[in-house]
C-alpha positions as a Markdown table, in Angstrom:
| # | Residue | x | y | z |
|---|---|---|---|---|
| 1 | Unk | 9.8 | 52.9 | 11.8 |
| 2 | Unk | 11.0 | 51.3 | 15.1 |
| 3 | Unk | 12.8 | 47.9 | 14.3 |
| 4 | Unk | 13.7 | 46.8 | 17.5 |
| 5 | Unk | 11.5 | 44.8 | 20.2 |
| 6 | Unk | 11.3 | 46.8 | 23.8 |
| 7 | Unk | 10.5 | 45.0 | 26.7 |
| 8 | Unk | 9.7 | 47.3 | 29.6 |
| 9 | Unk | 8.4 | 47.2 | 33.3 |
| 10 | Unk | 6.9 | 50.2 | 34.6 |
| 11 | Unk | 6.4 | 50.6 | 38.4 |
| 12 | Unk | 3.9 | 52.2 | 40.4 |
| 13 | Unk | 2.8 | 53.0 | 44.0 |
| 14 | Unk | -0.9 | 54.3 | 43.3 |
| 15 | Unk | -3.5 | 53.9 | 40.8 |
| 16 | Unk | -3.5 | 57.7 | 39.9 |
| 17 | Unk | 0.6 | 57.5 | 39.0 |
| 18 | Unk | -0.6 | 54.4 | 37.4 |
| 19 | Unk | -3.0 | 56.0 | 35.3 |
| 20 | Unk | -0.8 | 59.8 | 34.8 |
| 21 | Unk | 2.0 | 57.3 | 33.1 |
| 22 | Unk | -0.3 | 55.4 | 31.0 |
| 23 | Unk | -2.5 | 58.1 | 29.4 |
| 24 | Unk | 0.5 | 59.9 | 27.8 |
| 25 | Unk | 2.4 | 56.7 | 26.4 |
| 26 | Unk | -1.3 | 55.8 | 25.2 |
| 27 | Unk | -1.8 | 58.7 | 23.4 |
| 28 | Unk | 2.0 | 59.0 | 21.6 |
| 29 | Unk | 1.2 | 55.2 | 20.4 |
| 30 | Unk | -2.0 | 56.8 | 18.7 |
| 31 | Unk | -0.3 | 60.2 | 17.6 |
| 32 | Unk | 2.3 | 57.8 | 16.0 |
| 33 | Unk | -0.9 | 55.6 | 14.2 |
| 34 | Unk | 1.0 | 52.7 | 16.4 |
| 35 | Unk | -1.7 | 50.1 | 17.1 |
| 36 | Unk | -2.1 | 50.1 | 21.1 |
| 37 | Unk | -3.5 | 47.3 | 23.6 |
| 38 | Unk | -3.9 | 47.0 | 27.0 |
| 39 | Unk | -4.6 | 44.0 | 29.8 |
| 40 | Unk | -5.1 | 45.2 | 32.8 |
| 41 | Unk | -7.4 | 44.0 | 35.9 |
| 42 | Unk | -10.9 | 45.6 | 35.4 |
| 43 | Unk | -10.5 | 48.3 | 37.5 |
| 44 | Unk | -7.1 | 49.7 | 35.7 |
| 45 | Unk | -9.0 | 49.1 | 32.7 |
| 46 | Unk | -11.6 | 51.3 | 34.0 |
| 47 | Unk | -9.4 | 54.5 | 35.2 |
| 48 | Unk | -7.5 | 54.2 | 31.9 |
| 49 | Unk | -10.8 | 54.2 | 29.5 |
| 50 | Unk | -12.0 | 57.0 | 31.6 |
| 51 | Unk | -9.4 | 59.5 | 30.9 |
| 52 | Unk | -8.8 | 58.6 | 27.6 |
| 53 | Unk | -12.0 | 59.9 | 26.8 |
| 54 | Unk | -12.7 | 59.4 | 23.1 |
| 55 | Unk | -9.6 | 58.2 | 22.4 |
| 56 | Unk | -10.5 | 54.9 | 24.2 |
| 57 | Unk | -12.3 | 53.7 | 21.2 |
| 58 | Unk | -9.3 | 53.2 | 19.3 |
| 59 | Unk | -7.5 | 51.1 | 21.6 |
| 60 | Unk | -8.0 | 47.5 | 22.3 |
| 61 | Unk | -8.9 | 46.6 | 25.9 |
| 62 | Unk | -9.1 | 42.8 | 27.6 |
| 63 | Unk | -9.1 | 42.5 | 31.4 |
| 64 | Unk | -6.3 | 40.4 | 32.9 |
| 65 | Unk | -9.3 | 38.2 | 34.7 |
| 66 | Unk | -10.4 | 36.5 | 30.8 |
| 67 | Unk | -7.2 | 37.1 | 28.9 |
| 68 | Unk | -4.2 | 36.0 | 31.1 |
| 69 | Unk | -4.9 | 32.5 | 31.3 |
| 70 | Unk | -1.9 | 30.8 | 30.1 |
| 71 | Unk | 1.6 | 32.2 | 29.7 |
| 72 | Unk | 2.6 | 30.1 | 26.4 |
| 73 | Unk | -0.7 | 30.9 | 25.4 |
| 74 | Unk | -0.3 | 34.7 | 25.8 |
| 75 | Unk | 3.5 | 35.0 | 23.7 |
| 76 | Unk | 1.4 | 33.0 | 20.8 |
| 77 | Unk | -1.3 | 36.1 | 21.3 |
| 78 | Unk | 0.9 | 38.9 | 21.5 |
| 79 | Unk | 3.2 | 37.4 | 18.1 |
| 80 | Unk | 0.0 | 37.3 | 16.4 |
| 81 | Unk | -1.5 | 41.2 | 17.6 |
| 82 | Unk | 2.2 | 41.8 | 16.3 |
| 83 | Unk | 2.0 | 40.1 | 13.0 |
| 84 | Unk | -1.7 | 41.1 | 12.3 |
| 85 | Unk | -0.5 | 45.1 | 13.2 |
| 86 | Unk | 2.3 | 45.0 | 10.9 |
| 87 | Unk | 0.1 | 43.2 | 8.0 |
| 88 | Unk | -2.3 | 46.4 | 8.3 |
| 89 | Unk | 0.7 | 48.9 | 7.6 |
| 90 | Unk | 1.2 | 50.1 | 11.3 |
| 91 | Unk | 4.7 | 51.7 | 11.8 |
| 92 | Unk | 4.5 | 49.9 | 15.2 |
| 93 | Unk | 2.6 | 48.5 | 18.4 |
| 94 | Unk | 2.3 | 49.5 | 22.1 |
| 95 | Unk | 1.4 | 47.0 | 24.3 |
| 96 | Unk | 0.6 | 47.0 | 27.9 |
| 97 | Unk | 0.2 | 43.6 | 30.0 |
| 98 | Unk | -0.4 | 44.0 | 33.7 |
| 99 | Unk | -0.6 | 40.2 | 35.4 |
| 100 | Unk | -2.1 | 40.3 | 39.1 |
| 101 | Unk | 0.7 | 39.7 | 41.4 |
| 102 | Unk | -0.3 | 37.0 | 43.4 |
| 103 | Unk | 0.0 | 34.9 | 39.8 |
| 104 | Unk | 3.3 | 35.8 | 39.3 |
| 105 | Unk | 4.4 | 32.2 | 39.5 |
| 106 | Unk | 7.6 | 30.3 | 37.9 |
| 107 | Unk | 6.0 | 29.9 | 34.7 |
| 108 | Unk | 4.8 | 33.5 | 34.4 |
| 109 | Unk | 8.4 | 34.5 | 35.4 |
| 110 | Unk | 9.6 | 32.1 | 32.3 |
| 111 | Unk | 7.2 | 33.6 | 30.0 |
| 112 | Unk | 8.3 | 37.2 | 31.2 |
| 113 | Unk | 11.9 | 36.2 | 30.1 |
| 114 | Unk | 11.1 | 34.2 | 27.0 |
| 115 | Unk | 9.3 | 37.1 | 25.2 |
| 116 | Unk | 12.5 | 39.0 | 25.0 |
| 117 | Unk | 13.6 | 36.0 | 22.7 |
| 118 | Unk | 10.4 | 35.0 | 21.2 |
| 119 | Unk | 8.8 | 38.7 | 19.7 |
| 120 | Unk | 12.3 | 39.9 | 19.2 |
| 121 | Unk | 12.5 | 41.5 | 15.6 |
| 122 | Unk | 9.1 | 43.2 | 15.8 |
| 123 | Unk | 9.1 | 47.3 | 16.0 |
| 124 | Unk | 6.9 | 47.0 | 19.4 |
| 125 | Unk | 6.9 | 48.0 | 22.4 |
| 126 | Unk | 5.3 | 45.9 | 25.1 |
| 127 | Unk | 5.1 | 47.5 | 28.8 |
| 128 | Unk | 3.9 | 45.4 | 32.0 |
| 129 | Unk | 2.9 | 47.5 | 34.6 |
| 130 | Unk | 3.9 | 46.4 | 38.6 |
| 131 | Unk | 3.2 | 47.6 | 41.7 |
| 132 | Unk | 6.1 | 48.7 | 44.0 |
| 133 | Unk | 4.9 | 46.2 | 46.7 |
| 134 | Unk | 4.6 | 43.6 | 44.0 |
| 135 | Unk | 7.1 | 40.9 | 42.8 |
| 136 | Unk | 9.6 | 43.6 | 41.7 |
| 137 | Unk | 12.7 | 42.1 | 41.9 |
| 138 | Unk | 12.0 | 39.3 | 39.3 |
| 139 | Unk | 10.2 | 42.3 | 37.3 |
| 140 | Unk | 13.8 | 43.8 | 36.9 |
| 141 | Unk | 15.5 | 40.0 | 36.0 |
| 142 | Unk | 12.7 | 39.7 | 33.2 |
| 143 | Unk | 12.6 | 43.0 | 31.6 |
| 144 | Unk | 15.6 | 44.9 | 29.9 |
| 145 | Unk | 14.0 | 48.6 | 30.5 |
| 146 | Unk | 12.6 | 50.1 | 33.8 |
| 147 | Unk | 10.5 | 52.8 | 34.2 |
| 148 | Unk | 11.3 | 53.9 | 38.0 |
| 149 | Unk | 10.6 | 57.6 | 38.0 |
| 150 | Unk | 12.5 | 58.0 | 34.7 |
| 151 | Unk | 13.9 | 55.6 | 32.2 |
| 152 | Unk | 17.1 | 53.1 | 33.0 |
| 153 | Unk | 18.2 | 49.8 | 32.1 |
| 154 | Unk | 18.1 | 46.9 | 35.0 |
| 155 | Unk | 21.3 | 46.1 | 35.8 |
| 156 | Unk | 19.5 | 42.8 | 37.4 |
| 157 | Unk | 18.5 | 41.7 | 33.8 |
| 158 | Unk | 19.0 | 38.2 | 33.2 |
| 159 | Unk | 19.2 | 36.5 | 29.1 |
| 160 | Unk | 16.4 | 34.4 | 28.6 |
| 161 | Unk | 18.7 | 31.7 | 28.7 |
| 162 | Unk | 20.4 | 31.6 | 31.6 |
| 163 | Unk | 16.6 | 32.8 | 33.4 |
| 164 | Unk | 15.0 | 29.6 | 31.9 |
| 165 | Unk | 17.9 | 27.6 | 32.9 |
| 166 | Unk | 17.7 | 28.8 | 36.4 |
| 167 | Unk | 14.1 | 29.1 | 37.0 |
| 168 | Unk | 12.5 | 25.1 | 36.0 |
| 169 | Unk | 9.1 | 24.9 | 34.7 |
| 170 | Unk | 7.1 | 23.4 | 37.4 |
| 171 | Unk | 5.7 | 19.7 | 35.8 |
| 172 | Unk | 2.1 | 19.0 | 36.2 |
| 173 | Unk | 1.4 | 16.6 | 39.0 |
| 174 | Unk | 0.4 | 12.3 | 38.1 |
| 175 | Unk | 0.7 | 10.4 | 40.9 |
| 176 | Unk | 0.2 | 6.3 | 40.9 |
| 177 | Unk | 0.3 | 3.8 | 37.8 |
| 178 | Unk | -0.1 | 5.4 | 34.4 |
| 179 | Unk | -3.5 | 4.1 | 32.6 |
| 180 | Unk | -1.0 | 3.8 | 29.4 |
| 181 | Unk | 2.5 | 2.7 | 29.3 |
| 182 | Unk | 4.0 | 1.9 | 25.3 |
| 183 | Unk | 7.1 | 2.0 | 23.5 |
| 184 | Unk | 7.1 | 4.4 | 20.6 |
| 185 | Unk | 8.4 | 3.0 | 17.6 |
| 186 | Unk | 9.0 | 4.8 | 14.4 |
| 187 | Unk | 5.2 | 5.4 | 13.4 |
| 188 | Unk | 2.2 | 7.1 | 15.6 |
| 189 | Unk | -0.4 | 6.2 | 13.5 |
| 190 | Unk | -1.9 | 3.2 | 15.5 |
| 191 | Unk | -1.3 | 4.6 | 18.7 |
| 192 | Unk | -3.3 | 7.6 | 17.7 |
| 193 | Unk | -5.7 | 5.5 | 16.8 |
| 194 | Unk | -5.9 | 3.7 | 19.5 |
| 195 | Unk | -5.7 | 6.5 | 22.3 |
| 196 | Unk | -8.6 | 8.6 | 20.2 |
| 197 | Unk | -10.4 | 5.6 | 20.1 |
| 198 | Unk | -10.1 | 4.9 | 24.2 |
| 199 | Unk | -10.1 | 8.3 | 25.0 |
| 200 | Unk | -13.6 | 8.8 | 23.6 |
| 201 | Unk | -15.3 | 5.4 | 24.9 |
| 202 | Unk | -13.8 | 5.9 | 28.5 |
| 203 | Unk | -14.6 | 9.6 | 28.3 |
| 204 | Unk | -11.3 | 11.2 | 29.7 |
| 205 | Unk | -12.5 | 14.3 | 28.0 |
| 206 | Unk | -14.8 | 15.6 | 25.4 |
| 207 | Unk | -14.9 | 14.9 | 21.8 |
| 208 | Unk | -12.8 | 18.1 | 20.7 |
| 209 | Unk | -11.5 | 17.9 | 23.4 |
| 210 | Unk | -9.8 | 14.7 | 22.4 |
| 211 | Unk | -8.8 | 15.8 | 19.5 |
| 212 | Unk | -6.6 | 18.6 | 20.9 |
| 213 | Unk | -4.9 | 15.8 | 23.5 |
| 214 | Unk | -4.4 | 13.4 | 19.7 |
| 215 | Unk | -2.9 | 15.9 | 18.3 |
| 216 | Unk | -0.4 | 16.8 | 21.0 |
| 217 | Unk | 0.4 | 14.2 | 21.4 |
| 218 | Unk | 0.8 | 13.3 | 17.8 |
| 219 | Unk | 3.4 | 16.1 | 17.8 |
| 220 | Unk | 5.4 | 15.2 | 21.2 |
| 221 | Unk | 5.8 | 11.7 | 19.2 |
| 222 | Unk | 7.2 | 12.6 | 16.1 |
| 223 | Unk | 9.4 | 15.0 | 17.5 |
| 224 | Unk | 10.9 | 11.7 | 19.2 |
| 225 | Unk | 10.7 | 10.0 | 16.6 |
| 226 | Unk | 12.7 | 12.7 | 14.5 |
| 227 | Unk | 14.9 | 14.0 | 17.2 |
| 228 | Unk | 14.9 | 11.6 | 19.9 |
| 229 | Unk | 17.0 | 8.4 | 20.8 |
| 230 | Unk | 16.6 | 4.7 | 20.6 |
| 231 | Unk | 14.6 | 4.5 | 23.7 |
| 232 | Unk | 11.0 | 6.4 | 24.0 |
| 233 | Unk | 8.3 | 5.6 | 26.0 |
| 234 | Unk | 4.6 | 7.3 | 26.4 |
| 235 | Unk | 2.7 | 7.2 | 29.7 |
| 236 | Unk | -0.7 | 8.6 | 30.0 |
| 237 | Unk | -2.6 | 9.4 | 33.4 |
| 238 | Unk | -6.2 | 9.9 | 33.8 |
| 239 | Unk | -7.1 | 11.6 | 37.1 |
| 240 | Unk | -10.3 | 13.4 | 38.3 |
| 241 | Unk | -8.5 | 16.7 | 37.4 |
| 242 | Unk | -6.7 | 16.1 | 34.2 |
| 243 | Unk | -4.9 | 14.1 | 31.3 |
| 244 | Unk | -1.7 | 14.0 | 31.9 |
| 245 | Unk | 0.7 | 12.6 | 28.7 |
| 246 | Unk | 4.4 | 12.6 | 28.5 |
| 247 | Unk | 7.0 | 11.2 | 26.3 |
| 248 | Unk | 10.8 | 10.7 | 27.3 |
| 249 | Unk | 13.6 | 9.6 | 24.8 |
| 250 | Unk | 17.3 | 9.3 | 25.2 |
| 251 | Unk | 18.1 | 11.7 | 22.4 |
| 252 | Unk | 21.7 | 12.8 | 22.7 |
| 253 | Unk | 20.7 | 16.5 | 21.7 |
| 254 | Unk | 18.4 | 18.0 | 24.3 |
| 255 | Unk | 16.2 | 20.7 | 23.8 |
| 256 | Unk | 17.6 | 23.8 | 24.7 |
| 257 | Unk | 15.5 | 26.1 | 27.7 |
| 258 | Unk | 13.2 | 28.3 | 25.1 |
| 259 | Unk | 11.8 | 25.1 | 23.8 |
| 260 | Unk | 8.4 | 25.6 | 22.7 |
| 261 | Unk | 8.8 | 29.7 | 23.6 |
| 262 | Unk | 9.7 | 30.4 | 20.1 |
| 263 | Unk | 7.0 | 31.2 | 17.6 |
| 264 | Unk | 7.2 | 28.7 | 14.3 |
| 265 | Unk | 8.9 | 31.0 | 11.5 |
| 266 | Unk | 6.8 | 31.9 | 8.7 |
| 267 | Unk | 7.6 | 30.4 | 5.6 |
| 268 | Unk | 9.9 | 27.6 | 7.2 |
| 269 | Unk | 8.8 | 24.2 | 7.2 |
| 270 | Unk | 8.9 | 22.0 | 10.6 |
| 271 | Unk | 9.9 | 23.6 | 14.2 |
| 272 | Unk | 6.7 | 24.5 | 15.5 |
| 273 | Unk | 6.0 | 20.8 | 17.3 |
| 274 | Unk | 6.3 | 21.8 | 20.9 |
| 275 | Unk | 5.1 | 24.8 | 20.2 |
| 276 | Unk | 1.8 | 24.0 | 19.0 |
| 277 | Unk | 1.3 | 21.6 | 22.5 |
| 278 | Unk | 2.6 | 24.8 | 24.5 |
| 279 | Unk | -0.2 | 26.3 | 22.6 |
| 280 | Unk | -3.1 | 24.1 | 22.7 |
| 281 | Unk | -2.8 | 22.8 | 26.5 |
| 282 | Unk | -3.4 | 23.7 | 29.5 |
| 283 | Unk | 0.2 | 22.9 | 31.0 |
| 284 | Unk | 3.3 | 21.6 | 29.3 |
| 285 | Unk | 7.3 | 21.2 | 30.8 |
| 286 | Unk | 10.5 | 20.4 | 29.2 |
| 287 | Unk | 13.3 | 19.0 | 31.0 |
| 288 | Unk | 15.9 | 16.6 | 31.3 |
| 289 | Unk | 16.9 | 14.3 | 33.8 |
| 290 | Unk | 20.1 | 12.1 | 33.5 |
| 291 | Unk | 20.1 | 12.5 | 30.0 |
| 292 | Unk | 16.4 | 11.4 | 29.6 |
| 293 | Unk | 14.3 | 14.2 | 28.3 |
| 294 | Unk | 10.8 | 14.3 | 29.3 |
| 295 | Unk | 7.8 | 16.5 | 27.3 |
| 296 | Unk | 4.4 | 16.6 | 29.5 |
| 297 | Unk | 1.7 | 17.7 | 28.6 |
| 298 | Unk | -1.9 | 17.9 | 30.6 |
| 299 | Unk | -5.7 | 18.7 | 29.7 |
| 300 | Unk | -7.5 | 19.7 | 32.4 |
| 301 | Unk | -11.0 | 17.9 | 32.4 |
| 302 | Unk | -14.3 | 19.4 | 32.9 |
């Protein structure tokens, strides 16, 4: 059994290379009973189900156009295919995630980093496909191994914390007065309360939907409360596009850059609070400014 996490990029300049490279690392996942998945843009999906043959059925295919939505969202995925594969007694897992290019955006650059750090530990390998006229050169910062006509390690790689450090999480956009400005004090029980309760009669967003925004919120709060310093505060903007939330405190100990990349640890109590918001929303940013930290958070309204 492997016991080490790969993280590979594999680069192409046609679809027929593309597919020649994939069948054959498809088929030695299988051979080895290594549970195999693929995301890929429909038409890669396609070529790649059509060679297989029979063999397709016993690999698991989503198309990059439904599945790659959200880059926190898609580490939380992956550790879970991960956790449910090794659960079922598989000696491994072979992954293969293809993002379009034209979404290869800071935040998808951070995510390609952080996985190197968040599935370490797990006997997998997960491949992400690029084409040569593609955004190669942060392809070979993000990924250790490099499949280039043979196999070689990028001596551009960068550790996940000196990529995250470099390349800031871009912060979702409130412009004007916040609709909600308090002082958290060492409970969040009433102000729960009272931003369900206003949330629901001035219809920011719909009922579950409200729930998910209570919740993180709940979460960005008590990890001030726990972790932060004397001073928090909670603003809240309500635009035509989203709800935005954030929380600042004054905490002397800052989060570190793979805050909320790292998937909770199982059996260990506590440390899966900006995780869970990573998870749940549709954007969220750590970072700190002057010694001010600042978690924000934003739901994107129907």
């Amino acid at each position: 059994m492997r016991e080490d996490f790969t993280h590979s990029a594999f680069l192409y300049d046609s679809l027929e290379t593309y597919v020649s490279f994939l069948v054959p690392f498809i088929c030695e996942g299988l051979e080895r009973d290594e549970a195999v998945a693929m995301v890929a843009p429909a038409a890669h999906v396609a070529r790649v189900r059509d060679r297989l043959g029979r063999d397709a059925g016993e690999v698991r295919f989503r198309e990059t156009e439904e599945f790659s939505v959200r880059p926190l969202r898609t580490i939380g995925t992956w550790a879970q295919v991960l956790r449910t594969a090794s659960a079922a007694g598989r000696p491994a897992t072979r992954i293969i995630h293809e993002i379009n290019p034209e979404e290869q955006t800071p935040s998808w650059v951070r995510s390609e980093s952080a996985m190197n750090a968040a599935l370490a530990g797990h006997p997998a390998h997960l491949l992400c496909p690029f084409p040569r006229d593609g955004p190669v050169a942060e392809a070979r910062r993000t990924h250790k191994i490099l499949y280039d006509g043979s196999w070689h390690l990028s001596d551009q790689y960068e550790d996940p914390l000196a990529l995250l450090s470099d390349v800031p999480e871009p912060v979702f956009p409130a412009a004007g007065d916040p609709l909600v400005s308090a002082t958290l004090g060492d409970s969040v029980a009433d102000l729960r309360a009272h931003l369900r309760n206003r949330a629901t009669a001035e219809e920011w967003l719909p009922p579950d939907r409200v729930e998910v925004l209570v919740l993180a919120l709940s979460e960005l709060a008590s990890n001030g409360i726990r972790h932060g310093g004397d001073s928090r505060e909670l603003r809240v903007w309500v635009n035509s596009a989203a709800v935005v939330c954030e929380v600042t405190d004054d905490g002397p100990n800052a989060p570190g850059p793979l805050a909320g990349y790292l998937p909770p640890v199982l059996g260990v109590v506590g440390g899966m609070g900006l995780w869970l918001v990573g998870q749940i929303c549709d954007a969220f940013s750590v970072h700190t400014t002057d010694g001010v930290t600042h978690a924000r958070f934003a739901l994107l309204r129907p």
